[in-house]
KEVEXSE-440682 format. One record per residue (C-alpha): residue number from 1; x, y, z. Coordinates in Angstrom, 3 decimals. Layout:
N
(NUM,(X,Y,Z))
...
//
This chain:
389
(1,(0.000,0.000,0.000))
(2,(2.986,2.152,0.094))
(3,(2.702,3.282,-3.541))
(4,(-1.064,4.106,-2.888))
(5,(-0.137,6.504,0.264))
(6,(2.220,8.116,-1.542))
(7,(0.045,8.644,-4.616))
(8,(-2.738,9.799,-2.380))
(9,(-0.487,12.415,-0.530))
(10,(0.451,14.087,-3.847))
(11,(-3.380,14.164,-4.917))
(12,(-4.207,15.832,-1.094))
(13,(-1.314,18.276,-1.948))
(14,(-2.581,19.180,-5.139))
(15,(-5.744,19.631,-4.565))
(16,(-4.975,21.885,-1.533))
(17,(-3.321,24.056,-4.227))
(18,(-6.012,23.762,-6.873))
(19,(-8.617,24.551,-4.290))
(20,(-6.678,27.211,-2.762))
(21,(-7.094,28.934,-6.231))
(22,(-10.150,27.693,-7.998))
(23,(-12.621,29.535,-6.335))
(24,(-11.208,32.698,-6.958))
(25,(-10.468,32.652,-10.397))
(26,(-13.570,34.259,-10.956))
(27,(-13.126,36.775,-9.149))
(28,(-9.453,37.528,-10.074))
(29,(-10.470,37.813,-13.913))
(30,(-13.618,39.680,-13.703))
(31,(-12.850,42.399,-10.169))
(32,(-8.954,42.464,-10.536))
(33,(-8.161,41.849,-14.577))
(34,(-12.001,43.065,-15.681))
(35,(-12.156,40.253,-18.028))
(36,(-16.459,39.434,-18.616))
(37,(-17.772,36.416,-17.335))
(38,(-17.996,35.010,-20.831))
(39,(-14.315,35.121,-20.853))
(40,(-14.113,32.934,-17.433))
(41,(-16.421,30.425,-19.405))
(42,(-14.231,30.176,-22.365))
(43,(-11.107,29.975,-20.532))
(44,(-12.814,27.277,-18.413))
(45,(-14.662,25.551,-21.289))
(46,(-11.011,25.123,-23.232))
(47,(-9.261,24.275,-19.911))
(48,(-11.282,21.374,-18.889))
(49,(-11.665,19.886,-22.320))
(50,(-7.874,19.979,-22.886))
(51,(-8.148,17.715,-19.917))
(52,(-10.397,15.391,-20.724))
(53,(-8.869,14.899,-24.082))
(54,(-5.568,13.881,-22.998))
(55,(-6.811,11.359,-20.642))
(56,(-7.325,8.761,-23.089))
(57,(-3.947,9.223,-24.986))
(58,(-2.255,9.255,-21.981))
(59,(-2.934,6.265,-20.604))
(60,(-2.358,4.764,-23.900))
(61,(1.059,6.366,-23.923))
(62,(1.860,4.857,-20.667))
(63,(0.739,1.057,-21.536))
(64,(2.726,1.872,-24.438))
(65,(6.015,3.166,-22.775))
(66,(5.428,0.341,-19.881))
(67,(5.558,3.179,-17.542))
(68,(3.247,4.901,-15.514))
(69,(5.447,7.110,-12.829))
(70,(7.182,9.816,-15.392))
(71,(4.316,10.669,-16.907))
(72,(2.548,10.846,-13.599))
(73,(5.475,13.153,-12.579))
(74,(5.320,15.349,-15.321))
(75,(1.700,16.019,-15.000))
(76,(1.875,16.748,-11.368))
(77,(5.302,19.585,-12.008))
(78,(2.478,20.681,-15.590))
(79,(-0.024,21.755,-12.526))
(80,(2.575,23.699,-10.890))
(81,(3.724,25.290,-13.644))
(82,(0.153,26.237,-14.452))
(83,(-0.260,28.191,-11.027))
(84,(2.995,30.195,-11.122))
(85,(2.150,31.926,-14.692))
(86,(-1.687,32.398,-12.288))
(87,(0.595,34.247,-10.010))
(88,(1.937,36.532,-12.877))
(89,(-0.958,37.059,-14.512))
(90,(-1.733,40.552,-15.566))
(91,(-4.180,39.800,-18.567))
(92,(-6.752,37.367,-19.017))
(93,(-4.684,35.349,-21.754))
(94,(-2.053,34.730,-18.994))
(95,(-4.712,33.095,-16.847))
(96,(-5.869,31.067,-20.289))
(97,(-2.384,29.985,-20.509))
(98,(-1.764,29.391,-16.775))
(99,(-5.509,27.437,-16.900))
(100,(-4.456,25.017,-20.081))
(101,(-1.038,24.168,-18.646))
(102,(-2.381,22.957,-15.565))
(103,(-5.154,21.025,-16.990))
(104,(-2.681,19.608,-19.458))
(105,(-1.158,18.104,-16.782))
(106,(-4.318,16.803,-14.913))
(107,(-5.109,15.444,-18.225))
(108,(-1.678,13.358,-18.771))
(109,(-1.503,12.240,-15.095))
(110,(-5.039,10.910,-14.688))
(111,(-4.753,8.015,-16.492))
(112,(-1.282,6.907,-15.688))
(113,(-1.759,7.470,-11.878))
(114,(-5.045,5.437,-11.607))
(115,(-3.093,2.531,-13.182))
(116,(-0.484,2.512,-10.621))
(117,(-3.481,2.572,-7.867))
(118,(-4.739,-0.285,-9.950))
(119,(-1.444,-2.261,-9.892))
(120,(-0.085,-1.512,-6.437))
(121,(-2.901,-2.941,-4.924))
(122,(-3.902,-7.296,-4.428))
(123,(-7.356,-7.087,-6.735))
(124,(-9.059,-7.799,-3.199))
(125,(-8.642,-4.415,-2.142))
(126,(-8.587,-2.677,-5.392))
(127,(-11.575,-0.921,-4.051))
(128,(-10.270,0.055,-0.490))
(129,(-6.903,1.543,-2.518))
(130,(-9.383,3.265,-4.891))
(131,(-11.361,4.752,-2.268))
(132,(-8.385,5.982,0.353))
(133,(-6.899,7.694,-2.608))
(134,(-10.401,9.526,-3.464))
(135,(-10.489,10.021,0.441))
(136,(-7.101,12.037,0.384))
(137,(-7.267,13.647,-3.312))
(138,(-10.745,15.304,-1.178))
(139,(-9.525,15.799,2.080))
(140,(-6.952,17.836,0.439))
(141,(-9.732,19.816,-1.572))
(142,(-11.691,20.400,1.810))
(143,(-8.366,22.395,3.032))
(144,(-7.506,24.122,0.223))
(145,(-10.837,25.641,0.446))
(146,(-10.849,26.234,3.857))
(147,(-7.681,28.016,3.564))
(148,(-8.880,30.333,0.685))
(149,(-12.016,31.527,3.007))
(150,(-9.416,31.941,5.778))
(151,(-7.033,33.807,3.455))
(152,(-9.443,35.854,1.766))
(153,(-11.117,37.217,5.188))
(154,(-7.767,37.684,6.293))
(155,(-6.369,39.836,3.045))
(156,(-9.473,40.465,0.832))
(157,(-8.563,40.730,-2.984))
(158,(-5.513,40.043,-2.018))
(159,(-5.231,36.888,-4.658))
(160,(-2.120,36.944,-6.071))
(161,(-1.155,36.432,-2.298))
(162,(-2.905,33.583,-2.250))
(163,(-1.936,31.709,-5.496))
(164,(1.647,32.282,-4.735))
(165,(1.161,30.434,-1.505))
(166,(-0.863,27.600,-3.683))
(167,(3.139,27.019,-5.340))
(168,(4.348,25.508,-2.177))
(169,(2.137,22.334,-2.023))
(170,(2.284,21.787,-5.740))
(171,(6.199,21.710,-5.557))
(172,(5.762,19.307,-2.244))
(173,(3.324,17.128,-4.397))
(174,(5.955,16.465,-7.158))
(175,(8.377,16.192,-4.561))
(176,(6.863,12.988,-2.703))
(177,(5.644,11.570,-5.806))
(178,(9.864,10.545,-6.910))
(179,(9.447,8.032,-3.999))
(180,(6.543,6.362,-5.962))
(181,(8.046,2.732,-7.803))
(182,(7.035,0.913,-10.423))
(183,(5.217,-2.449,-9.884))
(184,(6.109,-5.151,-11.858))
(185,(6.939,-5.245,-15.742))
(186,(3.753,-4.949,-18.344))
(187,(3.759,-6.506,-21.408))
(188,(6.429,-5.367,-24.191))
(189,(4.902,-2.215,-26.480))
(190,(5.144,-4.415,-29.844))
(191,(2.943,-7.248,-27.748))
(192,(0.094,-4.996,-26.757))
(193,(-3.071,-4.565,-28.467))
(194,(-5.054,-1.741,-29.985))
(195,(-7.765,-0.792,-27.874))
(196,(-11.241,-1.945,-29.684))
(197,(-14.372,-1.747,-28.930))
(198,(-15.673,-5.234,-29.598))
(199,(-12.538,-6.580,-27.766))
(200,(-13.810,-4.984,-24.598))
(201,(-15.381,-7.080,-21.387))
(202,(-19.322,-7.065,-22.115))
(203,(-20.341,-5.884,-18.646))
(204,(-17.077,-2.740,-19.579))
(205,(-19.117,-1.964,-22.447))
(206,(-22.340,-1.365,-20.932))
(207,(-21.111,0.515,-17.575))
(208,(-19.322,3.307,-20.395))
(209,(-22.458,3.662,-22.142))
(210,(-24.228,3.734,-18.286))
(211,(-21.598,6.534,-17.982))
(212,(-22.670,8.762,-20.712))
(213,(-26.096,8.095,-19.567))
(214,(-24.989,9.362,-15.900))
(215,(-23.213,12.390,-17.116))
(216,(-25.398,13.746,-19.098))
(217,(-27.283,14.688,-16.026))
(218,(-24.332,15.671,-14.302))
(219,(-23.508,19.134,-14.589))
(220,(-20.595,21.751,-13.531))
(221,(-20.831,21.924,-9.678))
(222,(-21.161,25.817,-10.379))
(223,(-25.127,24.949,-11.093))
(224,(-25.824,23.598,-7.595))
(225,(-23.779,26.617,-5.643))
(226,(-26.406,28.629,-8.223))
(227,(-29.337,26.812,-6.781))
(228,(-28.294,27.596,-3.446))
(229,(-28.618,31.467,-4.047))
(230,(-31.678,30.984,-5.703))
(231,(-33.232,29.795,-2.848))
(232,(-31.992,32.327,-0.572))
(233,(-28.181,30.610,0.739))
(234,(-26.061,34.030,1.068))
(235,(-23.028,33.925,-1.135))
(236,(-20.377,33.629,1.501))
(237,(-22.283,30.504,3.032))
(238,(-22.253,28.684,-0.803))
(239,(-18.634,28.566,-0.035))
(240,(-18.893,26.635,3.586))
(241,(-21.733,24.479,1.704))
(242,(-18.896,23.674,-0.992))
(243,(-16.710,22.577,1.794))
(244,(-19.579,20.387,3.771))
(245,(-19.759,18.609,0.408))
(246,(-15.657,17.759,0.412))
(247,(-15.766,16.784,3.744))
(248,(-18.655,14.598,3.339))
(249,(-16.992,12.918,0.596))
(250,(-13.908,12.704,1.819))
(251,(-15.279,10.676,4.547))
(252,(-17.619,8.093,2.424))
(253,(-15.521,7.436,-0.376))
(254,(-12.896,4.686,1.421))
(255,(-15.752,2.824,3.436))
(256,(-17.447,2.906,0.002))
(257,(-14.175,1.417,-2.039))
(258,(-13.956,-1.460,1.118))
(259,(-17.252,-1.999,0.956))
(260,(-17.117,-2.810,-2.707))
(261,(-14.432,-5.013,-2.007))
(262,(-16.804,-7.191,0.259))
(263,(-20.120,-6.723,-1.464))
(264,(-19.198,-6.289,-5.101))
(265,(-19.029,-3.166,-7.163))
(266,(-22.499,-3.480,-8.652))
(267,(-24.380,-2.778,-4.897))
(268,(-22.082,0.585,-4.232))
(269,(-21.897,2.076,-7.535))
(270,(-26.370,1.783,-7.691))
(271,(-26.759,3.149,-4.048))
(272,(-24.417,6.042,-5.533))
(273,(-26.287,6.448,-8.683))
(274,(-29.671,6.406,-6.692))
(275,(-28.761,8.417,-4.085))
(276,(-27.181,11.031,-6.376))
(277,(-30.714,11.087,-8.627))
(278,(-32.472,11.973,-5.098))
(279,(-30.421,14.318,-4.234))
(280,(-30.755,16.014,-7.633))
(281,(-34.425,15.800,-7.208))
(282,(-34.569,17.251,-4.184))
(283,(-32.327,20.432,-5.617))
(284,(-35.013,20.851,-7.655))
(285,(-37.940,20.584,-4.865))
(286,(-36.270,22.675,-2.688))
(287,(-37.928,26.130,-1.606))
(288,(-35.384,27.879,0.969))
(289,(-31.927,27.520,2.138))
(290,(-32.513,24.928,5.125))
(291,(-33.312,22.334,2.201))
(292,(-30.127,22.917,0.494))
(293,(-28.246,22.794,3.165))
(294,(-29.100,19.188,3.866))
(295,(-28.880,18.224,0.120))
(296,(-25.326,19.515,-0.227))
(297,(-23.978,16.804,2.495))
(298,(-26.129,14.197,0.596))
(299,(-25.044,14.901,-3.107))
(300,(-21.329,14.360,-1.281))
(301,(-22.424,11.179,0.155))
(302,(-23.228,10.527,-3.930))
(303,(-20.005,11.211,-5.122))
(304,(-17.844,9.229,-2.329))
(305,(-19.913,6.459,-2.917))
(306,(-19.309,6.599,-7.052))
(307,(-16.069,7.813,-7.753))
(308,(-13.370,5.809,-6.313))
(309,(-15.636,2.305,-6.910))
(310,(-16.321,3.396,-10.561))
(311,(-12.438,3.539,-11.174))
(312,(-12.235,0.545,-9.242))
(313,(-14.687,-1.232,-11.748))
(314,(-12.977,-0.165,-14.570))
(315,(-9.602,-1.444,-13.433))
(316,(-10.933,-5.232,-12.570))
(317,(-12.707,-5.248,-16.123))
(318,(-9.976,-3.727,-18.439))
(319,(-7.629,-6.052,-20.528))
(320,(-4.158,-5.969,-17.960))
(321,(-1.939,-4.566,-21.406))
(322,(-4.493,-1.834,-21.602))
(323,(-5.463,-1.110,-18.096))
(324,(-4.640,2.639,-18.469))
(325,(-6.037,2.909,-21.004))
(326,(-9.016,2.181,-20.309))
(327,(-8.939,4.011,-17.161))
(328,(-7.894,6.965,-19.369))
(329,(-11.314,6.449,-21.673))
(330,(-13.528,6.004,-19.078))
(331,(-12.019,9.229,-17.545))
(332,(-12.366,10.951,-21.198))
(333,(-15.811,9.922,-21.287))
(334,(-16.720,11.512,-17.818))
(335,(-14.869,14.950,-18.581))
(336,(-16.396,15.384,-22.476))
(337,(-19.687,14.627,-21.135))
(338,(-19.539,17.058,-18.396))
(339,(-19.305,19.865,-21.457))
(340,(-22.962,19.505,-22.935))
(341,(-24.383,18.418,-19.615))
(342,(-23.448,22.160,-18.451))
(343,(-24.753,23.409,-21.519))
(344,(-27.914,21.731,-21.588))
(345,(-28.499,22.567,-17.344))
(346,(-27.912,26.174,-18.538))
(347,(-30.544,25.901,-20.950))
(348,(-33.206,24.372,-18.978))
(349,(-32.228,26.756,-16.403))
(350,(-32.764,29.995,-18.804))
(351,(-35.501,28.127,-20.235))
(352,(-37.707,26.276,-17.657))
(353,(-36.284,27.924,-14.721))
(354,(-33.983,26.857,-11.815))
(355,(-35.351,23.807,-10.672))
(356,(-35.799,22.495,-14.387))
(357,(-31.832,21.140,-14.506))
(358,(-31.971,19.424,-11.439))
(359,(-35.152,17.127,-12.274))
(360,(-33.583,16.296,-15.345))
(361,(-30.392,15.016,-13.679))
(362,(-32.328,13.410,-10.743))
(363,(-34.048,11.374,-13.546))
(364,(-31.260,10.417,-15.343))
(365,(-29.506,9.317,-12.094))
(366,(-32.189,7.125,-11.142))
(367,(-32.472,5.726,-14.866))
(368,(-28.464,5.395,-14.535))
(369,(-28.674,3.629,-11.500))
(370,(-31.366,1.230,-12.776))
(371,(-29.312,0.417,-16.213))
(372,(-26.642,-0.609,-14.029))
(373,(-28.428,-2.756,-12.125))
(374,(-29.241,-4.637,-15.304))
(375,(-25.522,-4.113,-16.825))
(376,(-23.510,-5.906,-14.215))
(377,(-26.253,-8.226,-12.960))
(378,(-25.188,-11.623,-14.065))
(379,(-21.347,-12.943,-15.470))
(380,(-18.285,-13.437,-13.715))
(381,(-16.069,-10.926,-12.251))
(382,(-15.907,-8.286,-9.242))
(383,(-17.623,-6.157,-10.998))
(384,(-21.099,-8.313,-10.464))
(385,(-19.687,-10.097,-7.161))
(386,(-17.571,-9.609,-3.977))
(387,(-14.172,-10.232,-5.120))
(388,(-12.299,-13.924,-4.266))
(389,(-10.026,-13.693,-1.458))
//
């Protein structure tokens, strides 16, 4: 489990720096470089597709190369990079830049990284390894966001302050991660396979088609912090309701992974599903800020139950010569999705009204959940079943 702890400290270190700076990019282009907020969407937009583009090639790079730890590395020191040229900043295309380099390397490290989770750990506890590492990567988001609420009533608009501080755990993140080793040898490059579809585990199939399902219900976070001030939440609270969420699933999401391990992946991953439509549902009932203050603990009770197991899944079905990549497609899947999902919440929204976006995904979760059910319901393999000892 040693690789797994390491791997899990770089992701909390990380994400203390993304977090740290993430929620106040917003207001660092529009109040302190006047960009408009349809700049912050394109900068966003581009950022986050360049991500979930690379994930895919990535991983196929890696079970090419044999390798998963340099380009792990490199994507890790690519984030870093990305937040010094945020602390230099002093146009919006320096953000842009500063925004693409850092979810370049998110997008190169994904895939590479889950593999080594994936072959560090006995296939018993692939789950338990799964879900400590999703525990971490959000226990680290949980501070970083407590420590730009702290910051910010401490110095307000003071954010270049604040992202140069966000350096130091990024360099400590790429620091640890040189102690990572590679497991055993993988096939030779000339003896691996093309990824095809057809070639692909039946039951692998189906959940990445369940996926696309899923995620087109499952819009940018942004929406639900929207719905809270709809309903009445004052702004600063959205922020402490964004942190109740990380610490929520912080805590689920490695009693979720163990569980799987026990139960089978099939049981956790439709409790997440179902729960998650619920929740969405209930976004969309809700009338005043009492409601939303429940659901926001809930939704991360969703995502800590999900997450880590769906990885989990992936890595038990997946040919062994192709594991990463397809880790890296089912991560490419989740990412691309996430682009028209926000575009069609924001058009229901405009359209329908607030609570139209959140019905929609409640619906979709629950019809997600229920295909899944059916996916993984018979065959052999931890996806369907509790693992062998």
């Amino acid at each position: 489990m040693t690789n797994i702890v390491i791997l899990g400290l770089a992701s909390l270190l990380t994400d203390v720096s993304t977090e740290m700076v993430y929620p106040l990019l917003p207001l660092f282009l529009t109040q302190t470089l006047g960009a408009s907020p349809a700049i912050l969407g394109f900068i966003e937009g581009l950022a986050e597709s360049t991500a979930s583009l690379l994930r895919v090639f990535s991983g196929n790079v890696s079970d090419r190369l044999g390798r998963r730890r340099p380009l792990a590395i490199a994507g890790y020191a690519a984030s870093t990079i990305g937040k010094i040229l945020l602390y230099l900043a002093l146009n919006w295309p320096t953000v842009l830049a500063g925004r693409l380099v850092d979810r370049f390397g998110k997008g190169i490290r994904t895939a590479p990284r889950d593999a080594l989770i994936a072959e560090s750990a006995d296939p018993a506890i692939r789950g338990r390894a799964f879900g400590l590492h999703r525990a971490m990567d959000t226990l680290g988001a949980t501070i970083g966001i407590a420590l730009a609420y702290l910051f910010l009533r401490m110095s307000p608009h003071q954010y270049r302050g604040i992202f140069l501080w966000a350096v130091v755990p990024a360099v400590l993140a790429v620091t640890v991660l040189f102690r990572v080793r590679e497991p055993a040898a993988r096939a030779h490059p000339s003896q691996i396979p093309p990824l095809r579809w057809s070639a692909l585990d039946r039951r692998l199939r189906g959940f990445l088609l369940v996926i696309v399902l899923f995620t087109l219900g499952n819009s940018s976070n942004q929406f639900l912090i929207l719905r809270a001030g709809s309903v009445g939440v004052p702004a600063a609270n959205t922020v402490l309701l964004y942190l109740w969420f990380n610490v929520v699933y912080a805590i689920v999401s490695y009693p979720a992974g163990r569980i799987s391990d026990r139960v089978g992946r099939r049981i956790v991953l439709v409790a997440g599903y179902a729960v998650y439509g619920l929740v969405y549902l209930g976004f969309g009932l809700a009338r005043g800020p009492a409601a939303v203050t429940l659901l926001f603990p809930l939704y991360g009770m969703s995502i800590g139950l999900s997450e880590g197991v769906e990885k989990a899944l992936v890595a038990d079905l997946a040919p062994k010569d192709l594991r990463a990549t397809a880790i890296g497609l089912h991560a490419t899947l989740v990412g691309v999705g996430l682009f028209p999902a926000s575009l069609l919440a924001g058009w229901l929204w405009t359209t329908f009204g607030p609570a139209a976006p959140f019905y929609f995904g409640g619906m979709l979760g629950i019809t997600a959940a229920a295909a899944l059910f059916l996916v993984l319901r018979s065959g052999p393999g931890r996806a369907a079943t509790a693992p062998s000892p």
